[in-house]
BALOBA-1460 file (C-alpha; in Angstrom, 3 decimals):
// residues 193
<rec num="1" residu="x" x="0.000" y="0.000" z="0.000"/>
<rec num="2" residu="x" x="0.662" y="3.714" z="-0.682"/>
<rec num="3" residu="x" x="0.787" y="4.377" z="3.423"/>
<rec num="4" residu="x" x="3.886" y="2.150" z="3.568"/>
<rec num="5" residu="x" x="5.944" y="3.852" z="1.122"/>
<rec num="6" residu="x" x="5.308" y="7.414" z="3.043"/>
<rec num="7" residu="x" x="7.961" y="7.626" z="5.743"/>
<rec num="8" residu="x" x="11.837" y="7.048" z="5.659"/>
<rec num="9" residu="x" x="13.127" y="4.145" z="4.570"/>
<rec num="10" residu="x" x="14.644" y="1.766" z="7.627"/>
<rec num="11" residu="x" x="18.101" y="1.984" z="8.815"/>
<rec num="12" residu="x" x="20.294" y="0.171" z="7.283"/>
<rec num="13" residu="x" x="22.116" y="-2.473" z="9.291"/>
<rec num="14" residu="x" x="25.513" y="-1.536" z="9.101"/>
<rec num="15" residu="x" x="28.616" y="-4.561" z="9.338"/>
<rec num="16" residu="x" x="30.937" y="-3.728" z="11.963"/>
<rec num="17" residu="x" x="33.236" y="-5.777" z="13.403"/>
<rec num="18" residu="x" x="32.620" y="-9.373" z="14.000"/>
<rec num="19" residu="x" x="33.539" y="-10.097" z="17.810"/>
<rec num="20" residu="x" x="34.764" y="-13.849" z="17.926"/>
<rec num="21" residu="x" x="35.923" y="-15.703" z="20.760"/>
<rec num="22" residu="x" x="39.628" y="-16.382" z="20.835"/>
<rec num="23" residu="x" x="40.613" y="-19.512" z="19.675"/>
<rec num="24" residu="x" x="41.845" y="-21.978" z="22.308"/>
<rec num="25" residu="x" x="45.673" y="-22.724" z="22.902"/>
<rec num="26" residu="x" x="47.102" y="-25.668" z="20.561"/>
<rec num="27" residu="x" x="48.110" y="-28.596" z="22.513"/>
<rec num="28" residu="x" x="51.521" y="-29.071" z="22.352"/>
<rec num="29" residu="x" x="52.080" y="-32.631" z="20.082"/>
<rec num="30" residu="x" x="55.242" y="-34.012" z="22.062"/>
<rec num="31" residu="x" x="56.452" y="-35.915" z="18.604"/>
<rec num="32" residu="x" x="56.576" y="-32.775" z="16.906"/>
<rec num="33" residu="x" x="59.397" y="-30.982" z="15.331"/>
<rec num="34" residu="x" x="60.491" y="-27.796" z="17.941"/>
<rec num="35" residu="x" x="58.858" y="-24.349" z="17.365"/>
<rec num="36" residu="x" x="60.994" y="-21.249" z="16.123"/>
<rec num="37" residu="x" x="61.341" y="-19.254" z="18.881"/>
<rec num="38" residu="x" x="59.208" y="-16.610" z="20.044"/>
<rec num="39" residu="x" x="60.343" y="-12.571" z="18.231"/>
<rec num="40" residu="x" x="61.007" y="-11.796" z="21.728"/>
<rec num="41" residu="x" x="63.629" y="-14.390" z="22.589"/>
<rec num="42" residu="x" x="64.379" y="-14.723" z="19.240"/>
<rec num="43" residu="x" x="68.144" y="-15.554" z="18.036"/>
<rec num="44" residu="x" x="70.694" y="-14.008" z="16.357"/>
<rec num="45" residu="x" x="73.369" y="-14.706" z="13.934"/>
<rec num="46" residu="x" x="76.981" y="-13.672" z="15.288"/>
<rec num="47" residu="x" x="78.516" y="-11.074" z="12.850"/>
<rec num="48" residu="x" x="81.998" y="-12.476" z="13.451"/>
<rec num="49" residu="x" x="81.445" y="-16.058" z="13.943"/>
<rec num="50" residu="x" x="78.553" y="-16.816" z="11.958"/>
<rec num="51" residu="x" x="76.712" y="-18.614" z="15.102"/>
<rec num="52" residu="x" x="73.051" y="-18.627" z="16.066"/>
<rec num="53" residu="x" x="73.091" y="-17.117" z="19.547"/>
<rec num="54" residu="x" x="69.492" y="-17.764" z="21.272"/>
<rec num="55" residu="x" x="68.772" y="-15.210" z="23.344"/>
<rec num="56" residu="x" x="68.152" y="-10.995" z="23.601"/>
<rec num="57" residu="x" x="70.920" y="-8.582" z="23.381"/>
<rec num="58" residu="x" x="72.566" y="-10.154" z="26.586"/>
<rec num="59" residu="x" x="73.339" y="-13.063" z="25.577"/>
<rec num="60" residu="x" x="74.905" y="-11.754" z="22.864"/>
<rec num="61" residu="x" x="77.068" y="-9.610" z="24.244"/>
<rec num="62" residu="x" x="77.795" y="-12.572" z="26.296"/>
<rec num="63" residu="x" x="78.573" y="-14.989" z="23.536"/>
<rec num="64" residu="x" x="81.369" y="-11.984" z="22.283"/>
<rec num="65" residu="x" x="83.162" y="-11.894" z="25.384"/>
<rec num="66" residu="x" x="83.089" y="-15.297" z="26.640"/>
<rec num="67" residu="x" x="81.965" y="-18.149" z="24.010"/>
<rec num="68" residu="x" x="82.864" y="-16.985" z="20.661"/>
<rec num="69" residu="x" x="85.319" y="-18.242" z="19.214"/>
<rec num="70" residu="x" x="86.571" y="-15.728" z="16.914"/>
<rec num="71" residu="x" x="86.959" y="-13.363" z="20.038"/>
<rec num="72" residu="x" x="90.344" y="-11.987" z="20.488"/>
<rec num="73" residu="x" x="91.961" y="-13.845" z="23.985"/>
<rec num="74" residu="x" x="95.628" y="-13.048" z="25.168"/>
<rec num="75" residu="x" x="97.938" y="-16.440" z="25.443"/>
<rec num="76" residu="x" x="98.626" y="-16.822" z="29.564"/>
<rec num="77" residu="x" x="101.932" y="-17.312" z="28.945"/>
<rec num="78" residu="x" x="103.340" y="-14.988" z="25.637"/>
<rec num="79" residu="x" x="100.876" y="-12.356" z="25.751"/>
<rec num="80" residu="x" x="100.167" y="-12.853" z="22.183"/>
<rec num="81" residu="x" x="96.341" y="-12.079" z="20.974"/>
<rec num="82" residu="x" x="94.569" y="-14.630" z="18.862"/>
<rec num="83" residu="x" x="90.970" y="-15.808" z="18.202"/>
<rec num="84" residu="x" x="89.810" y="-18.578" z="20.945"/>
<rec num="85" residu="x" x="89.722" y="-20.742" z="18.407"/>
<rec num="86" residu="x" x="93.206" y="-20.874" z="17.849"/>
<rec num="87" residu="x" x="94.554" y="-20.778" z="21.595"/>
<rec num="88" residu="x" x="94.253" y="-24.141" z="22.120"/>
<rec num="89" residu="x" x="96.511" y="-25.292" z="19.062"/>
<rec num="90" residu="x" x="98.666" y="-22.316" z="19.855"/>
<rec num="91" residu="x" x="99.227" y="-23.305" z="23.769"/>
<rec num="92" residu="x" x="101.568" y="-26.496" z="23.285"/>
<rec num="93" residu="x" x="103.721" y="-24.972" z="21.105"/>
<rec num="94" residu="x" x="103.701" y="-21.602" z="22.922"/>
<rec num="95" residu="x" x="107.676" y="-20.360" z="23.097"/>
<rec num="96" residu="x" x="106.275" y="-18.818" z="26.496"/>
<rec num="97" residu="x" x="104.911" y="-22.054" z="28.183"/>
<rec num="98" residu="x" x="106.394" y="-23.612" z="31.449"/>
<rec num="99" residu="x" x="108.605" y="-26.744" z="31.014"/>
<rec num="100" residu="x" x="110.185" y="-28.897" z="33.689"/>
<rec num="101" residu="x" x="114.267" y="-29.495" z="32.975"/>
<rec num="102" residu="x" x="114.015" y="-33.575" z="32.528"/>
<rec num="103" residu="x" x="117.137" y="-33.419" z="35.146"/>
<rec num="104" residu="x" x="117.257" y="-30.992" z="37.454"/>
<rec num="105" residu="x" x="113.224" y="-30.269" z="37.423"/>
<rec num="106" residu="x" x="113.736" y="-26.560" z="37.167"/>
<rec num="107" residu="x" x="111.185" y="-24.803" z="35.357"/>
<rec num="108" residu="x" x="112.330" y="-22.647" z="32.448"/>
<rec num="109" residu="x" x="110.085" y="-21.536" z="29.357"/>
<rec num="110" residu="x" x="110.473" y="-23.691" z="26.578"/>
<rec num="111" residu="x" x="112.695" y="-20.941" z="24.629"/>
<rec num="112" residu="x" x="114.673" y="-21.326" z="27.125"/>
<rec num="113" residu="x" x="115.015" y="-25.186" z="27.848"/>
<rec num="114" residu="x" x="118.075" y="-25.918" z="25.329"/>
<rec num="115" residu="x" x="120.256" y="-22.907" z="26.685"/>
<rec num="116" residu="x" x="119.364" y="-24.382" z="30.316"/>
<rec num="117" residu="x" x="120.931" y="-27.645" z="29.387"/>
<rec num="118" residu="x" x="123.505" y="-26.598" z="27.143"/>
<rec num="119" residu="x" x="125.125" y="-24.329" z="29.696"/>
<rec num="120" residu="x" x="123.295" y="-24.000" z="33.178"/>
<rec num="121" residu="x" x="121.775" y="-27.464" z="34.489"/>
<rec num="122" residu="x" x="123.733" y="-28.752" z="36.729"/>
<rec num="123" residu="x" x="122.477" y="-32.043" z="36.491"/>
<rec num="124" residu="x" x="123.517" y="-32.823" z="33.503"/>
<rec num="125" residu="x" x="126.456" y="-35.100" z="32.192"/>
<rec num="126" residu="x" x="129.330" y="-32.913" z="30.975"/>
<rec num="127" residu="x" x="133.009" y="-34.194" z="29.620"/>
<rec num="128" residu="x" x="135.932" y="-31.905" z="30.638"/>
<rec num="129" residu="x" x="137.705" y="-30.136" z="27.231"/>
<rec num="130" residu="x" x="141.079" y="-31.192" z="27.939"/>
<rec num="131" residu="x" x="140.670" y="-34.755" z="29.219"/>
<rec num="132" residu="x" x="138.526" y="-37.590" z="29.190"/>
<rec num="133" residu="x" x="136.752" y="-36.791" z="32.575"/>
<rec num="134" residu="x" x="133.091" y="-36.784" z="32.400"/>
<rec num="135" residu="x" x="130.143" y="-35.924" z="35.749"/>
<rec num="136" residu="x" x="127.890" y="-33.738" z="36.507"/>
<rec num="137" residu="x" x="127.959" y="-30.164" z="35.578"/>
<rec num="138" residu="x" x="127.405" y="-29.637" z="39.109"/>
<rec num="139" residu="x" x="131.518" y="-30.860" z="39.753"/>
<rec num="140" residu="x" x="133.130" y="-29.510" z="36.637"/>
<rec num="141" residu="x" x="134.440" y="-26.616" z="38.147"/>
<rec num="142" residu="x" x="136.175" y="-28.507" z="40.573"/>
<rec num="143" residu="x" x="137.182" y="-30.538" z="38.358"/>
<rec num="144" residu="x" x="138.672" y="-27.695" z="36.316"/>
<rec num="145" residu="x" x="141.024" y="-26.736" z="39.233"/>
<rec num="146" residu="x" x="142.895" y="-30.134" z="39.756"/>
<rec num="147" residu="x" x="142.309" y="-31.310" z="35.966"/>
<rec num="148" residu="x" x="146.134" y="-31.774" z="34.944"/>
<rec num="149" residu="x" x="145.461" y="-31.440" z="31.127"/>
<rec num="150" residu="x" x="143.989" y="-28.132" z="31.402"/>
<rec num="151" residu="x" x="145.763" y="-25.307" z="29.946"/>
<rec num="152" residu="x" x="146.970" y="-22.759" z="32.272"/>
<rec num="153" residu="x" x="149.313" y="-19.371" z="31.528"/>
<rec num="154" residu="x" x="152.745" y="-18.989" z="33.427"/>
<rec num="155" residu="x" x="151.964" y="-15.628" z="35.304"/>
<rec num="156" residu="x" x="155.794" y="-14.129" z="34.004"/>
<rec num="157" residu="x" x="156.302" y="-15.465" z="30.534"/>
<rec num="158" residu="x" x="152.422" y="-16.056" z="29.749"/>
<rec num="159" residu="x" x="153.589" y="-19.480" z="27.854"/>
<rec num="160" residu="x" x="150.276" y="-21.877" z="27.889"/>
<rec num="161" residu="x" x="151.013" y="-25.746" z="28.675"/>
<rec num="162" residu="x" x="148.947" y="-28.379" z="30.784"/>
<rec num="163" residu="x" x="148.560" y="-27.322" z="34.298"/>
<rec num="164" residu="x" x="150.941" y="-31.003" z="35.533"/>
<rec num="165" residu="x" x="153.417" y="-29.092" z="33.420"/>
<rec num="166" residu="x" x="154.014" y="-25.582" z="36.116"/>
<rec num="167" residu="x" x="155.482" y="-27.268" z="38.346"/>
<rec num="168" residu="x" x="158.610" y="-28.303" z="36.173"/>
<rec num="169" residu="x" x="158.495" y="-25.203" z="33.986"/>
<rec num="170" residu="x" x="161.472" y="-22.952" z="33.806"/>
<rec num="171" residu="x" x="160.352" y="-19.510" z="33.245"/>
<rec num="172" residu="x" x="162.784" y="-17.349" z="30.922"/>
<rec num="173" residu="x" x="162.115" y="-14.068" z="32.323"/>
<rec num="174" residu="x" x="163.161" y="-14.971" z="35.529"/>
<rec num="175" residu="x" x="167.050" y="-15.382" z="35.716"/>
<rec num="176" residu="x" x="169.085" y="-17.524" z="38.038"/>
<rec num="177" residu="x" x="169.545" y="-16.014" z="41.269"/>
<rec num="178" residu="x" x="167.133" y="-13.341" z="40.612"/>
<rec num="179" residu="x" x="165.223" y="-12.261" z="43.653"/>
<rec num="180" residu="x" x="161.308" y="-12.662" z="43.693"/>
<rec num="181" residu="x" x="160.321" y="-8.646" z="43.435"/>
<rec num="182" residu="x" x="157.423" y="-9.566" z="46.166"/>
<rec num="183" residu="x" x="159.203" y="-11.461" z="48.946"/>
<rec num="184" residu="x" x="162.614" y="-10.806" z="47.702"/>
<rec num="185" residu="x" x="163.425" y="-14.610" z="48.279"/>
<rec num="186" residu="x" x="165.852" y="-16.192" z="45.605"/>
<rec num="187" residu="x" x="163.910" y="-17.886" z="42.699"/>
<rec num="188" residu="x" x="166.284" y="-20.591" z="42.924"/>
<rec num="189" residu="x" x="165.481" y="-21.412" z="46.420"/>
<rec num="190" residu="x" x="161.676" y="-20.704" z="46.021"/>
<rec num="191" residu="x" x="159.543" y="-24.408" z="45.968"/>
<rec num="192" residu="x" x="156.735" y="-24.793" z="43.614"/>
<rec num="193" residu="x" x="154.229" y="-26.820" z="45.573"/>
């Protein structure tokens, strides 16, 4: 009818947003392959070793001082910087390191370990250089003293020979019956023990 049609038309229903309930957690399926972490504890990849770090901003900053390995460490014994990677290779072979002498149980760097027993352990076996004695280094001075083939210097003339030799050698700067210029007794008289 004509009455109908006289008034404004109904409102229109307008869509607005759909309210839904939120959907329910998943249960977690225990034979399932592991999740990507959550954007909040999400990883990172290492700019200088190329590792996935799990973990914010502190634990990366503590994988670059402590677990990376291409952070720069200082050898305990040298000094010398390196990656961490390489310390351990570096360490036995490190000139620095501490070494035991095999005789006398000194501890010397190993730099230092053939110049210790080439000329200062005193446990090792030496041979005297003018006879065939041989002992420890630790008795090679005292040998030196008494060693007869060892070369001494006449204190006058200066003429070498083997040390069994001064007591039978007849200086030529010192003239029969010439008096000794520090006792004034006659060299002739004077006993070389």
């Amino acid at each position: 009818s004509d009455s109908d049609s006289d008034g404004p038309p109904p409102p229109a229903v307008q869509p607005g947003p759909s309210v839904q309930a939120p959907a329910p957690e998943p249960v977690p399926d225990p034979e399932a392959e592991p999740s990507e972490p959550s954007p909040k504890n999400a990883g990172a990849r290492c700019k200088k070793c190329g590792l996935e770090v799990p973990g914010g901003k502190k634990a990366m900053q503590r994988h670059l001082k402590q677990d990376c390995p291409k952070r720069f460490v200082e050898c305990p014994d040298c000094e010398d910087r390196m990656w961490a990677s390489s310390l351990e290779a570096h360490r036995p072979n490190c000139r620095m390191r501490s070494q035991l002498c095999p005789h006398c149980n000194e501890e010397v760097t190993a730099e230092a370990l053939p110049v210790h027993l080439e000329h200062e352990c005193l446990q090792v076996e030496v041979k005297c250089e003018f006879c065939d004695w041989r002992g420890l280094r630790l008795h090679l001075d005292e040998h030196l003293d008494l060693c007869p083939k060892r070369e001494v210097f006449c204190d006058h003339c200066y003429e070498p020979m083997e040390q069994y030799k001064m007591c039978s050698h007849v200086c030529e700067f010192i003239a029969e019956g010439s008096s000794c210029v520090i006792c004034s007794e006659d060299w002739s008289s004077t006993k070389v023990p």
